[in-house]
C-alpha positions as CSV (number, residue, x, y, z in Angstrom):
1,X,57.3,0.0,65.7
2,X,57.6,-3.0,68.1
3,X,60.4,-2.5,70.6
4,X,62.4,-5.6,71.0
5,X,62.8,-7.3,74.4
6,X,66.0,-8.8,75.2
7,X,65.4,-10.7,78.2
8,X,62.4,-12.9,79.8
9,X,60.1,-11.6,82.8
10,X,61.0,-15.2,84.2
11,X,65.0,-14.5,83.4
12,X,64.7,-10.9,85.0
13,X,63.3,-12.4,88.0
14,X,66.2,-14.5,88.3
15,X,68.9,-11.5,87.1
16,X,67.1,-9.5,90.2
17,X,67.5,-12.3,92.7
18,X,71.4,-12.4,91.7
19,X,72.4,-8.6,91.8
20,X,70.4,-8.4,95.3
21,X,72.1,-11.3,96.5
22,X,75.5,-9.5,95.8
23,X,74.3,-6.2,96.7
24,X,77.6,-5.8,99.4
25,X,79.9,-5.8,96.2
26,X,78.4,-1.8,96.2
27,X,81.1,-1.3,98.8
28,X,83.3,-1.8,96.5
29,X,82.3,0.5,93.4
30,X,80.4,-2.7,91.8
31,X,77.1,-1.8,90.7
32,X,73.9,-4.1,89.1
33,X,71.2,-1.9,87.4
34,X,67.9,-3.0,86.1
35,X,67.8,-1.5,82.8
36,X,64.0,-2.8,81.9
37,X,64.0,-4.6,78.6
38,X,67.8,-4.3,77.5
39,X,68.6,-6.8,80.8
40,X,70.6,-5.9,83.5
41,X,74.0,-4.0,83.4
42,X,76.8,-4.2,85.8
43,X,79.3,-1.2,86.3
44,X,82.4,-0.9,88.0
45,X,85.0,1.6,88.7
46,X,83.3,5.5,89.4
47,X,85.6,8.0,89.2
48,X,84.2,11.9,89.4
49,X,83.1,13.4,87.1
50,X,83.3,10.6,84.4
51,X,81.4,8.2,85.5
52,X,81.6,4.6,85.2
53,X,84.8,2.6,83.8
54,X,83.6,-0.5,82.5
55,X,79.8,-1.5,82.0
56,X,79.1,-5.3,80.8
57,X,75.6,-6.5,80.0
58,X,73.9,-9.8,81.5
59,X,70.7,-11.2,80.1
60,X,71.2,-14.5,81.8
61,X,71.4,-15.4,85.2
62,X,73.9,-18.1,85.7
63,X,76.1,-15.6,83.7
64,X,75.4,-12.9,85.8
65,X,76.0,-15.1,88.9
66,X,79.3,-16.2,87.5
67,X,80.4,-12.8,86.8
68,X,79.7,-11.6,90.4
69,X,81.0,-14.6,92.3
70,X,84.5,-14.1,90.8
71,X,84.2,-9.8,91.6
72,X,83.0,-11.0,95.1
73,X,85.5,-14.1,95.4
74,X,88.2,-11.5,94.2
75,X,87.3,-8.6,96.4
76,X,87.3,-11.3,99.4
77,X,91.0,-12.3,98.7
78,X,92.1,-8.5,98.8
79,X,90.4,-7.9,101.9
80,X,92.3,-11.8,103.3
81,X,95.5,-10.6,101.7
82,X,95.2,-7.2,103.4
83,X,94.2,-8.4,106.8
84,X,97.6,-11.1,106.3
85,X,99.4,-7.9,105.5
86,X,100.5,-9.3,102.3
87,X,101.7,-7.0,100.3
88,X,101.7,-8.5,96.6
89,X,98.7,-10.4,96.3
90,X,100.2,-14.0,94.5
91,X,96.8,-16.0,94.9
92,X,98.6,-19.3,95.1
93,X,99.8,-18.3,98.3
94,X,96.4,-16.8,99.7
95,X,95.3,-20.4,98.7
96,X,97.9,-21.9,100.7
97,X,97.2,-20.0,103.9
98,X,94.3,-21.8,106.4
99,X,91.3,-19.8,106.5
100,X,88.6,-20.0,108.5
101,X,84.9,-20.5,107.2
102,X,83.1,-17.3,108.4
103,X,79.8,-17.1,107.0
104,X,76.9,-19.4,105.8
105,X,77.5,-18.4,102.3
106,X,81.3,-19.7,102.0
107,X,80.1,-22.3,104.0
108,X,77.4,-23.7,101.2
109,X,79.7,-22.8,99.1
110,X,82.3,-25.0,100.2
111,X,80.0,-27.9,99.8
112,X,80.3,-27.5,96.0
């Protein structure tokens, strides 16, 4: 029986580059697994002893990438918030609020 393949070598590639490029989002219970031909699987939320909340399968990059710059865009505006001591997040007025440009990633991505 021929076991069916889910996801290109070249799209894996790509899938790998992403989840190591958002590796830091581990800090925050954000997980990407290589699950061989299935594609890769992101979970989130690990709570003893049942394991993982939610689990979401990506066998495309730019979905992948989209996924994770919204966890890590999110998990950025927490930290702001926090550091702003604000205590209900309302993103339009994190939005409002200068920041400054830390770190060569929000930098390119500003150029967007």
């Amino acid at each position: 029986m021929e076991k069916k393949i889910y996801i290109t070598e070249a799209e894996r590639e790509k899938c790998r580059r992403v989840a190591d490029a958002f590796a830091e989002l581990e800090d925050v219970d954000v997980v990407v697994v290589d699950v061989g031909r299935y594609g890769f699987v992101k979970l989130q939320y690990y709570t003893p002893p049942t394991g993982f909340e939610n689990d979401f399968t990506f066998t495309d990059s730019r979905a992948l990438f989209d996924d994770l710059w919204e966890e890590w865009l999110h998990t950025q505006l927490i930290i702001l918030a926090r550091e702003m001591k604000i205590e209900d997040i309302d993103y339009d007025d994190i939005y409002n609020v200068p920041y400054k440009v830390d770190t060569a990633r929000e930098r390119d991505c500003l150029k967007c």
